[in-house]
C-alpha positions as CSV (number, residue, x, y, z in Angstrom):
1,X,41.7,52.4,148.6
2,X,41.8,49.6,146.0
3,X,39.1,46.7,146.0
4,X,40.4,42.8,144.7
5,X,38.1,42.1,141.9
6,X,37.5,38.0,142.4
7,X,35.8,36.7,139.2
8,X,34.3,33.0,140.7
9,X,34.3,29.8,138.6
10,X,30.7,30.0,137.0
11,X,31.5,33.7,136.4
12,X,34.5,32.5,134.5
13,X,32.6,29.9,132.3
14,X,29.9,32.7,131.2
15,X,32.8,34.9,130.1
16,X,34.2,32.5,128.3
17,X,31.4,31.4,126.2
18,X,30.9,35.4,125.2
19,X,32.1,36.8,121.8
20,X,36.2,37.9,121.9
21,X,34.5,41.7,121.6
22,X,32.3,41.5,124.8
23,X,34.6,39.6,126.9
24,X,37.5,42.6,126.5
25,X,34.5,45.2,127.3
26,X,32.8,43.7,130.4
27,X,36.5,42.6,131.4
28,X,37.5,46.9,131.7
29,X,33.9,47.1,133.2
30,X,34.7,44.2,135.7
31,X,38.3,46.0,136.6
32,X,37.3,49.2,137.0
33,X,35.1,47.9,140.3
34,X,38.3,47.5,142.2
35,X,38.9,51.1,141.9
36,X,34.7,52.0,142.2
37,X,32.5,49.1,143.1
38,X,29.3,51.2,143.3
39,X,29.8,53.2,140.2
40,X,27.2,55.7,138.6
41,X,24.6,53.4,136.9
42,X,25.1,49.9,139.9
43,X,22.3,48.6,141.0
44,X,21.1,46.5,144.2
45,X,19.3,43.7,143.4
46,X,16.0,43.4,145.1
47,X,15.1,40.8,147.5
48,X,19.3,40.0,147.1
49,X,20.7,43.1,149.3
50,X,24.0,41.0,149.3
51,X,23.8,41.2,145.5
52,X,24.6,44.0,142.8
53,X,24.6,44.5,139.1
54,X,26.0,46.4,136.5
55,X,25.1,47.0,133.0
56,X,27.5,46.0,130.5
57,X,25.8,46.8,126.8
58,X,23.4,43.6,126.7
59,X,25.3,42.1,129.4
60,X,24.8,42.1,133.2
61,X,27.9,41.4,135.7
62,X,26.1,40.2,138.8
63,X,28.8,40.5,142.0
64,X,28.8,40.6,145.7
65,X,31.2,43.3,147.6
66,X,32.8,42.6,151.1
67,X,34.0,45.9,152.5
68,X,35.6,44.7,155.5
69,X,38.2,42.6,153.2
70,X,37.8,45.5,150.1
71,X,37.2,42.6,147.9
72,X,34.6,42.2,145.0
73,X,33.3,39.0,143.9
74,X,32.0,38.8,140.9
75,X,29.8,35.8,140.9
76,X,27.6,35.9,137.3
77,X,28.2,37.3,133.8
78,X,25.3,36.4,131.5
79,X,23.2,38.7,128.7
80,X,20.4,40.2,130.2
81,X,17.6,37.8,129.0
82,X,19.3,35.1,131.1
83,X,21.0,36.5,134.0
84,X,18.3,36.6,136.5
85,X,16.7,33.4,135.8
């Protein structure tokens, strides 16, 4: 059972201002989640249980995932200095 991968408007912006070589990596990383969206390595974030995060090299691809409506919405893509400000 396939997931829709959703990447929101801010999420958009951040990938946009990456390097051409980081935005084709964490874009695989980002599609593969429709086919896994709790792959090995995911992590919940604490004190967000709505909210998960995977590693992406220096990168972090923060996303929410709706079961119900198999969708993932991906909702920040920042590096990892940044993203959880």
């Amino acid at each position: 059972m396939a997931y829709t991968v959703i990447v929101a408007a801010p999420a958009a912006r951040d990938l946009r201002k990456l390097p051409e070589d980081a935005r084709r990596r964490i874009g695989r990383r980002i599609d593969a989640l429709a086919g896994d969206p709790r792959p090995h390595g995911v992590r919940q974030l604490k004190g967000l249980p709505e909210l998960y995060r995977v590693r992406i090299g220096e990168y972090r691809a923060i996303y929410q995932i709706q079961d119900r409506e198999l969708l993932v919405l991906v909702v920040q893509v920042r590096h990892r200095r940044e993203v959880y400000r």
